[in-house]
N, C-alpha and C positions, 0 to 999 in steps of 0.2 A: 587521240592517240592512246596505248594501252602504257601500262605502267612502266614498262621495258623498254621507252622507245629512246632512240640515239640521241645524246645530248652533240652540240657541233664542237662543245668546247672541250679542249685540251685536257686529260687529266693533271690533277695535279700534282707538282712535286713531293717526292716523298724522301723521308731520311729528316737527320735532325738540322733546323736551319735557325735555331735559339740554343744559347750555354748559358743558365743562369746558375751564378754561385759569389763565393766572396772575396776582395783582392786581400792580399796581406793586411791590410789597416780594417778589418771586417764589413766593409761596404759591400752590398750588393750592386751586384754586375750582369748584364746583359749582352752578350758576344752575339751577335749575327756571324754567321758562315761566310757570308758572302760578302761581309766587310762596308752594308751600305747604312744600319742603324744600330742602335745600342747605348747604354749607358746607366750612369750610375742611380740607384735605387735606396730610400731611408729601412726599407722593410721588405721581408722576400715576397713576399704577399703583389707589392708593387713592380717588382721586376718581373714576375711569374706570370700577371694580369697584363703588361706591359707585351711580353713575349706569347704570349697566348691569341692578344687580340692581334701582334703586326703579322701572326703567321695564320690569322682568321681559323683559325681554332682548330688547327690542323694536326687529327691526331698524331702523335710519334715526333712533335713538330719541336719541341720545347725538351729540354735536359736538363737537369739539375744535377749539379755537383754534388757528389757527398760533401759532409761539412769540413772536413781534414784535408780536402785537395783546395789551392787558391788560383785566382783567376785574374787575368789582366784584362783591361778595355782592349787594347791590341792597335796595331795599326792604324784605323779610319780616326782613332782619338789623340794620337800621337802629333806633336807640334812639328810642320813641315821644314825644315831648312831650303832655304831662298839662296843660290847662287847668286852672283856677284851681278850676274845678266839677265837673271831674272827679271822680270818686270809684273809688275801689281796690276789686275786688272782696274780700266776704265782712269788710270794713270798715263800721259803721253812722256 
C-alpha cells in the first residue's frame, strides 16, 4: 500500500486530558480530565513524564500550570463517605 493509505483506527482524541502543577503545600499534581488517574509527584520532571506517557505522548495532551495558580488532586482522590446501607464489597 502507498504512504497515504487508510488507517482503520479511530483518530485520536484531542484537547488537553493532563493539568500538571502544584497544590497549596508545593506538591506536584497530575489532574486527568476525565477523572480516571493522577496524582502526587516529588518533582515536576516526574509528574510531566508521568502525564506525557498515560496520554502516549499526545501532542497538546499535557498542561502545565504557571507557577502562581494551585491545583487540587480533585474528586477521583477524595475519601468516599459510606451511607449507613452502604455495604463493603465481598462483605455479606
Amino acid at each position: 500500500m502507498g504512504k497515504f493509505a487508510m488507517n482503520d483506527r479511530e483518530p485520536p482524541a484531542t484537547g488537553i486530558r493532563f493539568t500538571v502543577g502544584r497544590d497549596v503545600r508545593g506538591r506536584w499534581i497530575v489532574n486527568d480530565a476525565l477523572g480516571k488517574v493522577g496524582g502526587l509527584f516529588t518533582d515536576r520532571a516526574s509528574a510531566v513524564h508521568f502525564a506525557m506517557f498515560e496520554s502516549d505522548h499526545m501532542p497538546g495532551a499535557v498542561w502545565c500550570l504557571p507557577e502562581h495558580v494551585t491545583l487540587t488532586l480533585g474528586e477521583a482522590f477524595e475519601p468516599r463517605r459510606l451511607s449507613a446501607t452502604s455495604r463493603v464489597a465481598g462483605r455479606a
